[in-house]
C-alpha positions in Angstrom: 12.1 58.9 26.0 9.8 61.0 28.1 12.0 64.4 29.9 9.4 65.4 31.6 8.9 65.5 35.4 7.2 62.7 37.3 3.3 64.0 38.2 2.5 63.3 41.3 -1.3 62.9 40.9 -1.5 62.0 44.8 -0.2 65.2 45.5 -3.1 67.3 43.4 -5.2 66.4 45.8 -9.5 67.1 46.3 -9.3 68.9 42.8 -7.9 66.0 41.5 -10.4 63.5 43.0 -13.1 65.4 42.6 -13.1 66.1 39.1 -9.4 64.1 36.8 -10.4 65.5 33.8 -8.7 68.5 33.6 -5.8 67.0 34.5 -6.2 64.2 32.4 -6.9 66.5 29.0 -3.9 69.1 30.1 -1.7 66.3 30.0 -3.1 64.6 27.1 -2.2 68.2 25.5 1.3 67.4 25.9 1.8 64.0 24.7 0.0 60.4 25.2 2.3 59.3 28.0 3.7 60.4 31.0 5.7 59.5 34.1 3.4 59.5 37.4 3.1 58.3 40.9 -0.3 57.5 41.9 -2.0 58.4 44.9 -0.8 55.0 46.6 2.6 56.3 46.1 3.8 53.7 43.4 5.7 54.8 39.9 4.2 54.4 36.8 3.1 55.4 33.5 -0.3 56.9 32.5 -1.7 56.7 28.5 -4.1 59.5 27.7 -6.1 60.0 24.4 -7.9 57.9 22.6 -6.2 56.3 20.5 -3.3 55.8 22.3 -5.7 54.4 24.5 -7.4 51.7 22.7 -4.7 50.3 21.4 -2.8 50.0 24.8 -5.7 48.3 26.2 -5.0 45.7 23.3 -1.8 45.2 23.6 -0.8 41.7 25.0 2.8 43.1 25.5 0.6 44.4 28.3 0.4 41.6 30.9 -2.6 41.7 33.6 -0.6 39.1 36.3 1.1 40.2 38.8 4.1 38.1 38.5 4.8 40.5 35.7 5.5 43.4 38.1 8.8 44.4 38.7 9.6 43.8 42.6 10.7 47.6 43.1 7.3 48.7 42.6 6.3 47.1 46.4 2.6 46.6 44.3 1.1 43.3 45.5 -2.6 41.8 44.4 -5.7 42.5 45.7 -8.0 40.4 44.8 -7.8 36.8 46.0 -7.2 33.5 43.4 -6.6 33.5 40.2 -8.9 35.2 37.4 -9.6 36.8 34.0 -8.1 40.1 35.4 -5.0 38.9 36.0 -4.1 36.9 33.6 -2.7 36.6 30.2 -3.6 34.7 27.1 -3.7 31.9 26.7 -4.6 31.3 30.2 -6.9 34.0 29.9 -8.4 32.4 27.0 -9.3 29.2 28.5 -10.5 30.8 31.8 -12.8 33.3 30.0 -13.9 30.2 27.8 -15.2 28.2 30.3 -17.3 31.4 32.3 -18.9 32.3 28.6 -20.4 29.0 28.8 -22.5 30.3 31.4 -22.5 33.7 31.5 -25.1 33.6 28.6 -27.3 35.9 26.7 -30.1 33.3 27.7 -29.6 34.3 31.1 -29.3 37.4 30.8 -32.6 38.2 29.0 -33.9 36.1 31.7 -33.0 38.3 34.1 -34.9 41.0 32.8 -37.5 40.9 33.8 -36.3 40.4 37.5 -33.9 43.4 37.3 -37.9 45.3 36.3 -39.5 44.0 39.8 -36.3 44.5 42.2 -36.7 48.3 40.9 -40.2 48.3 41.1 -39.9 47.1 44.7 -36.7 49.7 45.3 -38.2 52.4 44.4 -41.7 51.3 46.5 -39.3 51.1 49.7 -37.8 54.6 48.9 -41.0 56.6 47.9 -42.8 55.1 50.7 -40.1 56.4 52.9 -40.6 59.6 55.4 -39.6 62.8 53.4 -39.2 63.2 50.2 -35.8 62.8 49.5 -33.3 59.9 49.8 -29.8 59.0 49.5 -30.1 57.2 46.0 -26.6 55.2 46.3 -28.3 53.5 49.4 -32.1 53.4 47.9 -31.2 52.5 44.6 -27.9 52.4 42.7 -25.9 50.1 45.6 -29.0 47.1 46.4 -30.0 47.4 42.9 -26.9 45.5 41.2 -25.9 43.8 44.4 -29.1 41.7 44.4 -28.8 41.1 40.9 -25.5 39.8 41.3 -26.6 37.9 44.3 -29.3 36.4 42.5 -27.4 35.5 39.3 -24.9 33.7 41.7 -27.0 32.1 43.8 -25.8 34.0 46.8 -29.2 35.6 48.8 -27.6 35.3 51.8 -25.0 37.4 51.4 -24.0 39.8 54.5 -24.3 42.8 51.5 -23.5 46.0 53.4 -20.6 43.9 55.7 -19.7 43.1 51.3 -20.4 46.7 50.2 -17.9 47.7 53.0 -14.6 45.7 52.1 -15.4 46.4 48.4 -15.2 49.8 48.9 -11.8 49.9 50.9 -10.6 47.3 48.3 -10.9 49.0 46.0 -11.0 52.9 46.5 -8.4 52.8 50.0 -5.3 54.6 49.6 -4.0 52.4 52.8 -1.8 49.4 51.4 -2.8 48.0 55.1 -6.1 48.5 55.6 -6.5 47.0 51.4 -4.6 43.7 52.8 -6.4 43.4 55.9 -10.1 43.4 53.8 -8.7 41.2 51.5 -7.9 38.5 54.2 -11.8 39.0 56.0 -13.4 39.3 52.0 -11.2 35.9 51.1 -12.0 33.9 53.9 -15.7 34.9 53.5 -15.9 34.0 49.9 -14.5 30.8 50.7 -17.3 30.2 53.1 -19.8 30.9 50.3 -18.1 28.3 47.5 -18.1 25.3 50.0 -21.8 26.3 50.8 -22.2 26.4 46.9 -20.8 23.0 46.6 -22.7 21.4 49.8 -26.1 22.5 48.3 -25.9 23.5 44.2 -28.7 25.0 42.3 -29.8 26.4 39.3 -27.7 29.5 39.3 -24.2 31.2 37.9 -21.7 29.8 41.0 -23.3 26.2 40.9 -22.4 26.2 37.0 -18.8 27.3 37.5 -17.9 25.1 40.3 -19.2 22.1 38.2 -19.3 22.9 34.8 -16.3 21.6 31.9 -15.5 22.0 28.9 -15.8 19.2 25.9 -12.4 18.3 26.9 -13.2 18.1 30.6 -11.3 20.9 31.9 -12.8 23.1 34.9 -11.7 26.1 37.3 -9.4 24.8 40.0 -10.1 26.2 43.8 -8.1 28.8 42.9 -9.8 29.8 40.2 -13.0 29.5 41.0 -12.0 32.1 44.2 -11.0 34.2 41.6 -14.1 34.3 40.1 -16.2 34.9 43.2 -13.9 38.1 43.5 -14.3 39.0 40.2 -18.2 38.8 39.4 -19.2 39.1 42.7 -16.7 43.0 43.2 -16.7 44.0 39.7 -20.2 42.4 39.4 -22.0 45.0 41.4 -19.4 48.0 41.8 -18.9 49.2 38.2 -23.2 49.6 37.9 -23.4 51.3 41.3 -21.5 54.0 39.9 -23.0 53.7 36.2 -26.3 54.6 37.8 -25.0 57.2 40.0 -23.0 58.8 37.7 -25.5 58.6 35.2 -28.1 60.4 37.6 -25.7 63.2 38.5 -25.2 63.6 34.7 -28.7 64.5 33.9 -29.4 66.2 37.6 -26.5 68.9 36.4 -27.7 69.0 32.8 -31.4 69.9 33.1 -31.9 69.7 29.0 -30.6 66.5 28.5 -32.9 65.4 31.6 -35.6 67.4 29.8 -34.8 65.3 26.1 -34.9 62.3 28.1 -38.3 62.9 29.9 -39.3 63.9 26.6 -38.6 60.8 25.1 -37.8 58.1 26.9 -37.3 55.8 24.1 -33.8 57.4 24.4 -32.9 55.6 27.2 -30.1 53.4 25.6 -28.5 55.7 23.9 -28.9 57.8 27.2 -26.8 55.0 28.9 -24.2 54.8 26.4 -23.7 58.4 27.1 -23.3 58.0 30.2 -21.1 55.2 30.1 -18.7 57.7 27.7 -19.1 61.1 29.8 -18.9 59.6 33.2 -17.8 56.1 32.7 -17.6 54.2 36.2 -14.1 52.5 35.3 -11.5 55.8 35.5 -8.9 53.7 34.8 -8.6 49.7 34.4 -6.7 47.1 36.9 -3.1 47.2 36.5 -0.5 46.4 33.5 3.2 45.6 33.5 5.3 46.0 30.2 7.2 42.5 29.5 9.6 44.7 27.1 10.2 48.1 26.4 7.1 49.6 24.9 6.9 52.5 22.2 3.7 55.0 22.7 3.4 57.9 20.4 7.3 58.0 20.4 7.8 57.7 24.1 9.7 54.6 25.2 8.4 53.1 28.3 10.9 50.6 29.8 10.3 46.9 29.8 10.9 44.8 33.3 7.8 45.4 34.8 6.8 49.0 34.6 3.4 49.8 36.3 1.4 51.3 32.9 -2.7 53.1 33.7 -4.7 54.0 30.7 -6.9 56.7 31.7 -10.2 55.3 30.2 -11.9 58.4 31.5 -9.8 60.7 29.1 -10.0 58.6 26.4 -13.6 59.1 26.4 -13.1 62.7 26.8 -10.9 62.8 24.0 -11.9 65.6 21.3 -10.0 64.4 18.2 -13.0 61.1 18.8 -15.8 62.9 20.1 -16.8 66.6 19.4 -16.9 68.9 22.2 -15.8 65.5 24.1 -16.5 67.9 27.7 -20.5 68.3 26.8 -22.8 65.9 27.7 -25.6 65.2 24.9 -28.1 62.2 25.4 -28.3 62.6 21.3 -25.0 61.6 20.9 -23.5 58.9 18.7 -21.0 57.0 21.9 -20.6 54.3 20.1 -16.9 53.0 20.5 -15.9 54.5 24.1 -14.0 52.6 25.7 -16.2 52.6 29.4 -15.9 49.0 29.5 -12.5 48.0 27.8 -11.2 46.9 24.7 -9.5 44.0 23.5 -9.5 40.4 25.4 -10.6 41.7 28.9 -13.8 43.5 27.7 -16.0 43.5 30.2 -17.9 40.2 30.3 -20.7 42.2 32.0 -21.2 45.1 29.9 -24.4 43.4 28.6 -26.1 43.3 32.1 -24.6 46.8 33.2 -27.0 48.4 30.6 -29.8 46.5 31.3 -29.6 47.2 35.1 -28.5 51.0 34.3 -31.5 51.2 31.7 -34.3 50.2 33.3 -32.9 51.7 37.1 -32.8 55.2 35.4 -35.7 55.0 33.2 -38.0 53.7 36.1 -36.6 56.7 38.2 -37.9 59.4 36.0 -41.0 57.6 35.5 -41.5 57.4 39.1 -40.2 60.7 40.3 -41.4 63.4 38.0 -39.6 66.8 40.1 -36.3 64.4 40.6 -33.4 66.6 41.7 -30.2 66.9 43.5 -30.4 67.8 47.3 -27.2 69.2 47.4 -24.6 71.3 45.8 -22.5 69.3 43.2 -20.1 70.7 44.8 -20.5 69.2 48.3 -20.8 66.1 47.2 -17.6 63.7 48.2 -16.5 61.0 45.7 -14.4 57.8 45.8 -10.6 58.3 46.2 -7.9 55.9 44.1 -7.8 55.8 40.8 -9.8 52.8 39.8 -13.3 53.3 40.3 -15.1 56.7 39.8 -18.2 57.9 41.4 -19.4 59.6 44.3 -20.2 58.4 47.8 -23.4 59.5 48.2 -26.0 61.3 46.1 -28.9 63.1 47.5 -31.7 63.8 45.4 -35.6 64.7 46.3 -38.6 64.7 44.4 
């Protein structure tokens, strides 16, 4: 067992906010686990390193629903329904089943060529603009993904900034209250949007779930199916908003691997992967709670329900994987971070989080030759909580 004091990472304040890492990798220093309270003010424990890591985010001792969590931790579920993110196997199994039947790599490749023109058109609207310089969370990295999702699901008539607005306090408020109160308004919305889905079906991702079965006839339930909504719909559009944005800042503050990139811009995947490694959207995943007591790297972390966070970001950052793990290098081999999960809840999405990050960046430097930030790095302000990472707003000018 851990002796160490609790960490208050709450209590570390902008530093901490602004830029984990350093925290992460001085704690990684001593030990994979420790005892924390997280900014919301709940207990838990936090797995740095790699290794550690990875096979934490494996471990179905591990469990994703919330019925899991111990009642003294006062922690109660965002999101609304019943979905892949928080649940276990073998319900997990059969729910994540029957939304790879649709979620294909047909239809992704078909999107394609769509995600192409919605940039195209993006970056008309923001180069046509007055000035020469933009907020590029608003011109590009936010409507970029959001009318992709939108368009995968069937959804153009979405309210997207009243959306943008209760994903954002959903999932980046440190206010329990203000979370519960946008998850009422964001529930009842989304349950407007399935019965519309079911009045008038089409050829698109929602129809499919809300009518499609397996050979044995099984289909989501309400529940489900609200879970869903929540699920591609938030984590649909949020985790490549701040792909692309972090991904930008990366190569705004590292003018030679901009350089390398403009160079060649056949290195654009690899470029991505990078990104997804250095500055990974995801700082740490959705909540775990141990179903027994749980050994990690000799530390004993109690069973009943703990609340257990695996800092993805410092696993990524981890030197014993990745050589001078703090440098950012476009030439990089990234393959096996972790910026999207490991084990049973890998991101379903990854595939289309690359395509959209790929071509938004790579069309951006084709378009906008003298790109650079309009600000100091330093004044820019990012998202709080510990869940999603990226900043609030990013100007750049050209």
């Amino acid at each position: 067992m851990t002796t160490e004091a609790m960490v208050d990472l709450g209590a570390l304040g902008e530093r901490y906010v602004r830029d984990p890492y350093p925290v992460y990798a001085e704690l990684r220093a001593r030990g994979p686990v420790h005892r924390i309270r997280i900014p919301q003010g709940t207990p838990g424990w936090l797995v740095v390193g790699y290794e550690e890591g990875r096979a934490a985010l494996a471990d179905q001792r591990l469990s994703k629903q919330w019925s899991s969590a111990s009642p003294a931790l006062g922690v109660s579920q965002v999101a609304s329904g019943t979905s892949m993110l928080s649940t276990d196997a073998p319900v997990h199994t059969r729910l994540r089943k029957l939304v790879t039947r649709e979620f294909t790599q047909r239809r992704m490749r078909r999107l394609v060529p769509r995600v192409r023109r919605m940039t195209d058109e993006l970056l008309d609207t923001m180069l046509a603009g007055p000035g020469r310089s933009t907020d590029l969370v608003e011109s590009l990295a936010f409507p970029l993904p959001m009318s992709v999702i939108c368009e995968l699901l069937g959804v153009p008539f979405l309210d997207r900034r009243a959306f943008r607005a209760w994903s954002n306090t959903a999932l980046s408020a440190i206010d329990g209250a203000a979370r519960r109160a946008v998850t009422a308004e964001m529930s009842g919305y989304l349950a407007g949007l399935l019965d519309a889905k079911r009045a008038q079906p089409g050829d698109d991702l929602m129809s499919a779930l809300i009518h499609t079965a397996d050979e044995e006839g099984d289909r989501l339930s309400g529940d489900e199916l609200m879970g869903m909504a929540w699920l591609l719909l938030v984590a649909g559009h949020e985790t490549t908003v701040n792909l692309i944005s972090n991904g930008v800042l990366a190569l705004l503050t590292h003018p030679e691997q901009l350089e390398a990139l403009r160079a060649d811009p056949a290195l654009i995947d690899n470029a991505v992967e990078e990104m997804l490694r250095y500055a990974g959207p995801v700082e740490t995943p959705t909540y775990r709670f141990t179903t027994g007591p749980l050994d990690i790297g000799g530390t004993v972390i109690p069973g009943g329900g703990e609340l257990v966070l695996i800092a993805m970001a410092d696993a990524n950052r981890d030197p014993d994987r990745y050589p001078d793990a703090d440098r950012f290098d476009i030439m990089r081999d990234a393959r096996g971070h972790v910026a999207f999960g490991h084990g049973i809840h890998y991101c379903l999405g990854a595939p289309l989080a690359r395509i959209e990050a790929a071509v938004a960046i790579g069309s951006l430097l084709e378009r906008c030759p003298e790109l650079a930030l309009d600000t100091d790095p330093d004044a820019l302000t990012w998202r709080t909580g510990m869940l999603i990472r990226g900043p609030e707003g990013l100007p750049v000018r050209w």
